[in-house]
N, C-alpha and C positions, 0 to 999 in steps of 0.2 A: 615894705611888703608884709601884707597882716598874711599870720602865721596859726594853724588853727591846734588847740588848746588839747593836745594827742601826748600822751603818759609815754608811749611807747618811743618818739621822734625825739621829746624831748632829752628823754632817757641815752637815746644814740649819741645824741649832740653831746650831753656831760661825758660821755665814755670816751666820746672822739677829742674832744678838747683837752683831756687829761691823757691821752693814749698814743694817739695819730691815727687810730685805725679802732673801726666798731662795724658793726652788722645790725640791720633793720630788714623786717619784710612786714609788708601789711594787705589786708586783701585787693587794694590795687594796685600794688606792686606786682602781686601774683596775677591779676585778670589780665593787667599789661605782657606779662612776659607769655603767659598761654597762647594769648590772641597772637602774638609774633612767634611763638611755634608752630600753631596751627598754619599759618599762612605760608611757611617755610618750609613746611613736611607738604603738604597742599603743591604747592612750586616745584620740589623734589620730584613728587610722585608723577608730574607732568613731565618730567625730562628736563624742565628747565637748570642752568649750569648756574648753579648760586654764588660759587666759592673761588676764588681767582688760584691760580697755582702759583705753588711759594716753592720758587727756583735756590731759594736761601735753605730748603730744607728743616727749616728749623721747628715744623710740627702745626705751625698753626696758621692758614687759607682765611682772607681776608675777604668780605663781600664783596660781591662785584657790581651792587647798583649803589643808587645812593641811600643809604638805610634808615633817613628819616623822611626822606620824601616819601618812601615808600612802606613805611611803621608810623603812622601818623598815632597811632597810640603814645609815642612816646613825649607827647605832647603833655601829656593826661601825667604821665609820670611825671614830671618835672612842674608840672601847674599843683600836685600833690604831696605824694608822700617824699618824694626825692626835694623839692622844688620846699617845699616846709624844712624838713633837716638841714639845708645849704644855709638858710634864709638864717634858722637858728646861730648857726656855726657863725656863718660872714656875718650877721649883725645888720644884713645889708639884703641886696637883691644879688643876683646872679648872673655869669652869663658862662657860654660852652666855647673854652675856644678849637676844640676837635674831639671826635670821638670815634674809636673804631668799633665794628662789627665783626668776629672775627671766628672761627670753629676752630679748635684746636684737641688735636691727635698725638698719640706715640709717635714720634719720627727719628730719635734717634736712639741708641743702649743708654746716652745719658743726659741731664740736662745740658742745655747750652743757649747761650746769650744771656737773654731776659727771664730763663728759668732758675738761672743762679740768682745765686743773693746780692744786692746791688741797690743803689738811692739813684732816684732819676736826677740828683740836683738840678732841678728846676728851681724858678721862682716859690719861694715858702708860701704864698699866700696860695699855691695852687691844691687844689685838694682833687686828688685820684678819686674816682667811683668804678667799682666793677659790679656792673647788673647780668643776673646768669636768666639766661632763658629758658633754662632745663632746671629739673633737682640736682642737687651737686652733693656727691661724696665724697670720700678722698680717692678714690678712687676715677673718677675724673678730674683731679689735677687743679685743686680750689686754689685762687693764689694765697699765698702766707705770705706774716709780716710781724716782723718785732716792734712792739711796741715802743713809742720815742721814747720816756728815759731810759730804756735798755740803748736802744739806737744809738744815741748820746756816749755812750760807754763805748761802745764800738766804734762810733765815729773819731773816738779821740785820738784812737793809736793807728786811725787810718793814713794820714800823714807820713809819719817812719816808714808805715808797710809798704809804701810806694814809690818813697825819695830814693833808692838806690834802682829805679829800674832803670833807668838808663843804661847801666851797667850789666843788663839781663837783657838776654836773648828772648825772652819771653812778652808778650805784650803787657802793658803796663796796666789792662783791665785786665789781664788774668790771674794778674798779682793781685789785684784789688778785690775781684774774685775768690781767689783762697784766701785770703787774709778774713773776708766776711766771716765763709764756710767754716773756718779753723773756730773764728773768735765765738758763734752760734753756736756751733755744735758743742766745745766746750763748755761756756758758761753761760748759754742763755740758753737752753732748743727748749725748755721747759717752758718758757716765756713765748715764745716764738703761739700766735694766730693764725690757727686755717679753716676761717669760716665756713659753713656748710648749711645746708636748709634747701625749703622748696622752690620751687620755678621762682622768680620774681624776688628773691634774695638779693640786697643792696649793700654794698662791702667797699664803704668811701675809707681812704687810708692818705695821710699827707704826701707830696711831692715826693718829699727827704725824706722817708721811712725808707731803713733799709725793707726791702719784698722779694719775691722773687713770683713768678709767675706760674701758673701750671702743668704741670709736667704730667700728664695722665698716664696709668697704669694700660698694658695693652689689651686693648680690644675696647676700651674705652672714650668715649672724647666728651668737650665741655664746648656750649656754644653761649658766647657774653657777649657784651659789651664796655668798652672801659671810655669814659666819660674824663677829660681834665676841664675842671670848672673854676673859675674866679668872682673874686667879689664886684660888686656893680656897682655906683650909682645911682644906676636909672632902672626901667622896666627890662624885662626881660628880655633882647629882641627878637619874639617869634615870631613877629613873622618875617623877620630876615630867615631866619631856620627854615619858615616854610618853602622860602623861594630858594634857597641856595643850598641846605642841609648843613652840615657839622663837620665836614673832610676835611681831613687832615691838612694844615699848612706847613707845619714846622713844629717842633718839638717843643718851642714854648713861644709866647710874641716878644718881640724885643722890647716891646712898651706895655706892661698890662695893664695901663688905661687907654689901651688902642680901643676902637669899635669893632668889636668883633661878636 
């Protein structure tokens, strides 16, 4: 996959390589995220129901069409500036195996699930992207994430922190849980990444990075997308995307040199 000869992408790719987590935006990243605001506030203003309801309460309302058939921009992202950093990173070509669309609000006094600190252990070769469709401050809820060799420190004493839960009444991710929080807040929050910047902001972070997701201040919200992407092969297969879009099957494939 030729890759075009951009200071900025490259620059992402060395920080991400050494890191697990870096931030890029370029002016098509931004033209792309606008054009999918405008057509969403556009939608809104019609009465149309955009946002499916999250019975889980847990803050953040999922799209309810399918958001690449119907943001065919995102095409342009991934043939671009996204689709060059991947290209860099994998060594290789790309493919998407799910990607959600998703707005997220205040909904509860405190974090909970995906807001706390937490590694998706997935397959390592999967690399997380979060694309913001808005400007993002801290104040709407940017995800963070510690950087792998901190991760690695943290990940080591993970083991102990959760061999007795059997023995605890408590769920065994709650433990894993506090164990993160305790280990971050003490000797790493300085370390700790919470990117921010304008609409079209691109915030790829490894699988196994410990993250936590965002938690918005109230009156606040942040509308993204988070992309998990893998190395390829072959070409990129869009237009399988065109016909079928990027939902969700499963948290990761049991084979990732499946065709997906």
């Amino acid at each position: 996959m030729q890759v075009r000869d951009d200071s900025a992408i490259k620059a992402a790719a060395e920080r991400f390589s050494r890191d697990g987590v870096t931030e890029l935006w370029t002016p098509e990243s931004g033209n792309v995220a606008r054009a999918i605001a405008d057509q969403l506030k556009a939608r809104e203003a019609e009465g149309e129901t955009l946002w499916l309801d999250n019975p889980a309460q847990t803050g953040s309302n999922r799209y309810a069409g399918n958001f690449w058939l119907d943001f065919p921009e995102l095409e342009a992202l991934f043939r671009n500036t996204l689709g060059d950093f991947l290209a860099l990173y994998f060594g290789s070509s790309f493919k998407i195996w799910f990607a959600l669309l998703y707005r997220s609000q205040l909904q509860n006094d405190r974090p909970t699930g995906s807001q706390r600190w937490h590694s998706d252990s997935g397959p390592g070769s999967c690399v997380n992207v979060m694309f913001y469709i808005q400007d993002m401050e801290q104040v709407h809820g940017p995800l963070a994430a510690l950087p792998w060799p901190q991760c690695l420190e943290v990940l080591a004493g993970e083991r102990a922190a959760v061999s007795d839960s059997a023995a605890d009444e408590r769920d065994p991710f709650g433990r894993l849980y506090d164990y993160c929080e305790k280990e971050i807040t003490d000797h790493f929050s300085s370390r700790v990444v919470r990117p921010t910047g304008p609409a079209g902001l691109i915030v790829p972070f490894l699988n196994s990075t410990i993250h936590r997701g965002g938690y918005p201040e109230a009156g606040h919200a942040h509308t993204a997308i988070v992309f998990h992407c893998y190395p390829f092969d072959g070409a990129t297969p869009f237009e399988r995307y065109r016909e079928i879009g990027v939902e969700k099957r499963g948290s990761y494939p049991t084979d990732p040199a499946e065709n997906f």
